[in-house]
N, C-alpha and C positions, 0 to 999 in steps of 0.2 A: 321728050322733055329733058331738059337740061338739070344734074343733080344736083345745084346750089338751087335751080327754083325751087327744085321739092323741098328740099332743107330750111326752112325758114322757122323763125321761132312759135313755140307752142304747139306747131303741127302736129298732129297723134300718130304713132305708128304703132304696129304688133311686133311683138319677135317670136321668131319660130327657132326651138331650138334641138339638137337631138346625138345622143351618143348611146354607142353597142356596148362596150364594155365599163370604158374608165368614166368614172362620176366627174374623176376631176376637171377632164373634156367639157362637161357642159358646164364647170365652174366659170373656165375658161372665155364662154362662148356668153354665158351671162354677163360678165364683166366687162368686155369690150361691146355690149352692147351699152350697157350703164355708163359708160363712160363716153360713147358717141353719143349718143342722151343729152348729156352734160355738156359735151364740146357743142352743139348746135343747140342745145336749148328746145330739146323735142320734147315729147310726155310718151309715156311707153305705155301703153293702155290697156294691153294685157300680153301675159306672155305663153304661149303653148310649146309646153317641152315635153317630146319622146322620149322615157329615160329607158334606157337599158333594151334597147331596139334597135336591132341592124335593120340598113335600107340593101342589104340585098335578100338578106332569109324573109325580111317581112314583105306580105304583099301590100298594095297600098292599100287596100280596102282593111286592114289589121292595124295600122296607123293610127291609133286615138286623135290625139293631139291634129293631129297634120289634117282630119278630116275632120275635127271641130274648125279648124281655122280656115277651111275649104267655105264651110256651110257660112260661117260669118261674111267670106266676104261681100253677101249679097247686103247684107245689114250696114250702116254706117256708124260702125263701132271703131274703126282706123282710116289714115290717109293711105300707108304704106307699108309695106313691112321687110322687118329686117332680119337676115343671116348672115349667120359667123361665114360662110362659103356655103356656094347654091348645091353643093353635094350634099349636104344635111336636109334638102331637102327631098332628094334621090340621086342615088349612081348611074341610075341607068339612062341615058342618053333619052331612050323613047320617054318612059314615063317621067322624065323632068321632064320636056318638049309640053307634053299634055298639061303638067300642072300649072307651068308658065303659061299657058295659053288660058288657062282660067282664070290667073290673075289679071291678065294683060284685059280679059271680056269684061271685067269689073272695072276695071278703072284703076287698081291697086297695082303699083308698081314694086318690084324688089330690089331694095340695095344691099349689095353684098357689102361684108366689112371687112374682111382679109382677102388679099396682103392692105391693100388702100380701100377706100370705101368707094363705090360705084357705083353705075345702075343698073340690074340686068338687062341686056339685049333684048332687041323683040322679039319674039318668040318669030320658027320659021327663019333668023338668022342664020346662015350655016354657017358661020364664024363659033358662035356662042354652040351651036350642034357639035361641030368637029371638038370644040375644047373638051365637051361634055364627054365624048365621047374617046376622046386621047386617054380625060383623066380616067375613066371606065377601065378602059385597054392598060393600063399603068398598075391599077390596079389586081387586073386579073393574072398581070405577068408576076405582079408582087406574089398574091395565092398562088399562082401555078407554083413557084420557086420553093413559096413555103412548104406544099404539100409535098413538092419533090424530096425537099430536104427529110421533113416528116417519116415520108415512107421508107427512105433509108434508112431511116432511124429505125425503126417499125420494125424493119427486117433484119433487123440487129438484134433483139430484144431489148430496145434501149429504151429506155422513158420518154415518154414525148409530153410532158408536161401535168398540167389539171393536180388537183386535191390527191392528198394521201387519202384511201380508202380510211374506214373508222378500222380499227385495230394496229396501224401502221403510221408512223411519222418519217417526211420525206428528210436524210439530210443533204444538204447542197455538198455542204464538203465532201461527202463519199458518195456520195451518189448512190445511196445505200435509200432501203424502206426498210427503217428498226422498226421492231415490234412491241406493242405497248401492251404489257402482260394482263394486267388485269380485262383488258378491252379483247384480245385472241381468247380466253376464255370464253367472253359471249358468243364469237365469231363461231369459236368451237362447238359448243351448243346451240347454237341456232341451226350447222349443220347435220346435228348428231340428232337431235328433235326432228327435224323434216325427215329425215332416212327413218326413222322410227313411225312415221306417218301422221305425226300432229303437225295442221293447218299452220298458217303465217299467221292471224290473229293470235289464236291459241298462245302460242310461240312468245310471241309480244304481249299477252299476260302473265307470262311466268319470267319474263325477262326483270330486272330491276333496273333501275331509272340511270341511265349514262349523263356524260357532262359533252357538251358536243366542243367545236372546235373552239365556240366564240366563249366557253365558261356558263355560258346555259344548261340550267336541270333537264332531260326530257325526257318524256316516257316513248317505249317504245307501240310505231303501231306498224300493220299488213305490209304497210309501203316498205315501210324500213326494213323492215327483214326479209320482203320480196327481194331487195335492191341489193342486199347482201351476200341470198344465194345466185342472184344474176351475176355479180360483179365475178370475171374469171380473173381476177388480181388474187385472189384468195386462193384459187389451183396453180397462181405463177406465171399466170397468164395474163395477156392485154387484147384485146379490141382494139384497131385503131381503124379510124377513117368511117366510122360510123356515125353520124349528122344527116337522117333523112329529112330535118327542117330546116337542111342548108337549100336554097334553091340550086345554088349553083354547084353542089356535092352530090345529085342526084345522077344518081350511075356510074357513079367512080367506085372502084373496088375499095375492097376493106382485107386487113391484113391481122389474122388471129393469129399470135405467136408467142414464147415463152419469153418472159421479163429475165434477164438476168441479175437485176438488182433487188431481189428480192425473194424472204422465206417464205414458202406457200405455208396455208395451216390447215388445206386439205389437202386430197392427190384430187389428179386429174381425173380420175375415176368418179370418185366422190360427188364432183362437184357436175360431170355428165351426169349424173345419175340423179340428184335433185333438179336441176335444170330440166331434164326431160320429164321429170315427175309434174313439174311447176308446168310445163306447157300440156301437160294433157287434163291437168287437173284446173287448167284455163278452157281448152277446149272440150271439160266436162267428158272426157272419155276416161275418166278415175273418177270414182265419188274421194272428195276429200276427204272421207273419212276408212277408207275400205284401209288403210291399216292403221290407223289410229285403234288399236285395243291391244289390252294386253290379256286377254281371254284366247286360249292357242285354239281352240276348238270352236270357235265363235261360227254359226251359222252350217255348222256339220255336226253337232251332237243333237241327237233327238231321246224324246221321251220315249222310254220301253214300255210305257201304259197306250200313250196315243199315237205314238212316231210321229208327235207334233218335234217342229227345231225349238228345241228350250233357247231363250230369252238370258243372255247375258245381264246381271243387274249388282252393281256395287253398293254393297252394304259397308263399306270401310269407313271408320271417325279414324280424327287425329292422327292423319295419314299414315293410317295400316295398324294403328296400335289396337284397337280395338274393331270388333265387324269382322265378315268376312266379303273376298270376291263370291258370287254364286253362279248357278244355269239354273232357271228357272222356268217350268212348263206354265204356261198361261193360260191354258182350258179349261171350260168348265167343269171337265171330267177328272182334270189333274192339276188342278192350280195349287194343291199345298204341295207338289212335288220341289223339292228344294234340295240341288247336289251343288258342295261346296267345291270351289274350281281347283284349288292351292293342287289335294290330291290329284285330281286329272292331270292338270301341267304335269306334274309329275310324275306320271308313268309315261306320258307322250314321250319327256324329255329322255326316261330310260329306253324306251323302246327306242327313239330314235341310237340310241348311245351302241344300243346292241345292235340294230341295222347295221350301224357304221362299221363297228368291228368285224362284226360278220362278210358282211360285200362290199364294202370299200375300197378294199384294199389298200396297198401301200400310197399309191398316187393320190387319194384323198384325204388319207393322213397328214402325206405332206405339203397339201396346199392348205393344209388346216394348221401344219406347224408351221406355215413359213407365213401364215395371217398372224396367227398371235404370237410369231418374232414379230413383223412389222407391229405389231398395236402396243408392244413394250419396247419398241423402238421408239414408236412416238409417242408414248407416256414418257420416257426417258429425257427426250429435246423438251416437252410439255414442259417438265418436272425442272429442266435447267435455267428456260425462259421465264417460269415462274424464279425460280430460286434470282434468277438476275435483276429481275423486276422488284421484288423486296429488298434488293440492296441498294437498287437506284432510290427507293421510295424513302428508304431508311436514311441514305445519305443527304435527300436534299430536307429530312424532319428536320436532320441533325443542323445544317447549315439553316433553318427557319429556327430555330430550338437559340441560335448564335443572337441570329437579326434581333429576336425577341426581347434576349436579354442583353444585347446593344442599349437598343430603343428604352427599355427600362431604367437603366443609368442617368437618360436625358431627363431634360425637364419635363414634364407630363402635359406637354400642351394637346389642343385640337390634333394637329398632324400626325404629331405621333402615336395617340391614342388611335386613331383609323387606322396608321400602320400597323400596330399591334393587333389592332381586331382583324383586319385583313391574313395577316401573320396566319394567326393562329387557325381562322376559319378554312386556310389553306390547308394547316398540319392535322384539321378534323378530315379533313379530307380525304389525305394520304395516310391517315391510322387508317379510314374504311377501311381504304385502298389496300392496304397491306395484310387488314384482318380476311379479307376475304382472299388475299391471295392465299395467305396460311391456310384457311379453311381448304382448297384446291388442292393444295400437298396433301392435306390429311387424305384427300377423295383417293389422291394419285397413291398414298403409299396402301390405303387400301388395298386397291383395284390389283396393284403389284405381286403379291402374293397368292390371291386368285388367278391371274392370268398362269402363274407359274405352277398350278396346281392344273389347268387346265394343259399344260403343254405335259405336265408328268403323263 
């Protein structure tokens, strides 16, 4: 068929439309089909668009759209239908071949509309086969190039792109990942809670509510803070070339290496060591709660009436002011047996103290002093990134504190009033922001005189 007979006015057609990453792509692809519409006088009768869906990671049978428009065309809901370029409707040489041959069994033809508007070939053409298949080849040499470049990169420790982790903002101009102080605090406690043996929900109850990239409130849940102790940007580290939903990435190596552009907020240690916790406590070889307590003796102290194991049980209000922790025998022979925990902790604690000095020796002395040099080493950078991060917070109050009283000078219209309320609901923000970083000093100047009573 000749493409000016198909084109005549009022004929219905579909459009099929589809892009991986950029929205603006299928703006694009809408547009110049509304507009060939228009130039011939068609009607567009409905339109099926893949948004945010590569045709090479997706199989076709995963293709919403593409296999709604499949099933219609037995129905006479269109004459024909239309794409921006027949690669939107697959890359790959074989499975375009087969879709085309289902339109061609229907009676439904396809006009492409870039570069000029056309008809597709008939199916089993080798002409239209080979293009298919160039453009295919064209673009695997594109990917091959990219990923070459990539893993160079990789093996640099260079950044190879994607979102700043949550505690970390990318700049272009340094090529640096600064760190957003009050957000490395969370980051910090989310890994100091997992080492201490409290779960990933748990963890995302006691967390308070962050602001994400887009200026949204959220609270945290499992995901979140699973994803954080996965993430090795936080040890300094990058994953690259990990995409097992690429089809075509499947069995290419992956390259774990350290990032040069960026402050870790754990060590490499750290962050092995909840990671390996997280997959066993996936694969249920850790109950998730086997260190979740803070009872030292929990499931080795028994009663001296029954040698039943007494029963850990918190009696603590108004977190630790009143109540006590207990071990409690649960028999019916000894159930008022009730010994408060606080004293036990505290001989364990002495007894181990005397162990250590007794048979220790010097060599575990000094892997115990050169731990708590490190931990007021990094209470020390902690304590600077905070102290930086309230100056940054304070300078832009102060520049908002200006805008304010700009805006206040003017006339009090509509605009300016939202300016002002916008203003302001910013600078409640960054007070939080600020009170809670203070609060973290008080923790750190605490913790600092402890530490240094522990190294005497």
């Amino acid at each position: 068929m000749d493409i000016n007979e198909l084109l005549q006015p009022n004929r219905r057609c579909a459009f099929y439309g589809r892009y991986s990453t950029d929205k603006q792509d299928m703006d694009l692809q809408l547009d110049k089909a509304k507009q060939f519409a228009k130039d011939y006088q068609l009607i567009i009768v409905k339109k099926y668009t893949d948004e945010s869906v590569s045709a090479t990671k997706k199989e076709l049978n995963e293709r919403q759209k593409l296999n709604e428009l499949i099933d219609d065309l037995s129905d006479d809901l269109f004459d024909f239908v239309i794409v921006f370029r027949i690669d939107r409707i697959s890359r790959d040489p074989i499975e375009q071949e087969k879709i085309r041959k289902l339109f061609a069994a229907a009676g439904k033809p396809i006009v492409i509309l870039s570069p000029t508007p056309t008809l597709d070939e008939e199916p089993g053409d080798v002409f239209g086969f080979i293009k298919s298949a160039l453009g295919m080849f064209e673009i695997e040499q594109l990917r091959e190039r990219v990923r070459s470049k990539g893993e160079a990169g990789a093996q640099k420790g260079e950044h190879q792109g994607g979102k700043a982790p949550y505690g970390y903002v990318y700049n272009k101009k340094t090529k640096l990942f600064n760190q957003v102080a009050d957000e490395i605090i969370n980051v910090r406690k989310i890994f100091d809670m997992y080492k201490q043996g409290l779960g990933c929900p748990k963890i995302a109850d006691t967390l308070p509510k962050f602001i994400n990239k887009k200026g949204e409130v959220k609270k945290w849940t499992r995901q979140k803070v699973e994803s954080i102790i996965k993430n090795p940007k936080y040890a300094g580290y990058h994953l690259w070339g990990k995409r097992s939903n690429h089809k075509l990435s499947k069995g290419k190596k992956t390259i774990f290496t350290k990032l040069k552009n960026i402050e870790p907020i754990v060590t490499k240690e750290e962050w092995d060591f909840c990671n390996n916790l997280l997959q066993k406590r996936g694969k249920k070889l850790v109950d998730p709660k086997h260190l979740d307590t803070n009872y030292l003796v929990k499931n080795v102290i028994t009663c001296g009436h029954c040698n039943s194991l007494l029963v850990p049980e918190n009696q603590e209000t108004n977190g630790g002011a009143s109540g006590h922790r207990l071990y409690l025998c649960k028999t019916e022979k000894c159930k008022k047996v009730r010994i408060k925990a606080q004293p036990i902790d505290e001989i364990i604690r002495n007894r181990i103290r005397v162990e250590i000095n007794m048979f220790a020796g010097n060599s575990l002395v000094n892997k115990i002093n050169i731990s708590l040099k490190n931990d007021n080493e990094k209470l020390n950078k902690q304590y600077k990134i905070i102290e930086d991060g309230i100056e940054q917070y304070s300078k832009k109050m102060r520049e908002i504190d200006y805008k304010i009283h700009r805006l206040s000078k003017l006339e009090l219209n509509e605009d300016n009033k939202n300016f002002i309320e916008c203003f302001t609901m910013y600078r409640i923000d960054l007070t939080r922001k600020v009170e809670l970083l203070e609060q973290e000093l008080k923790k750190i100047n605490k913790q600092k005189p402890e530490l240094f009573i522990l190294q005497s």
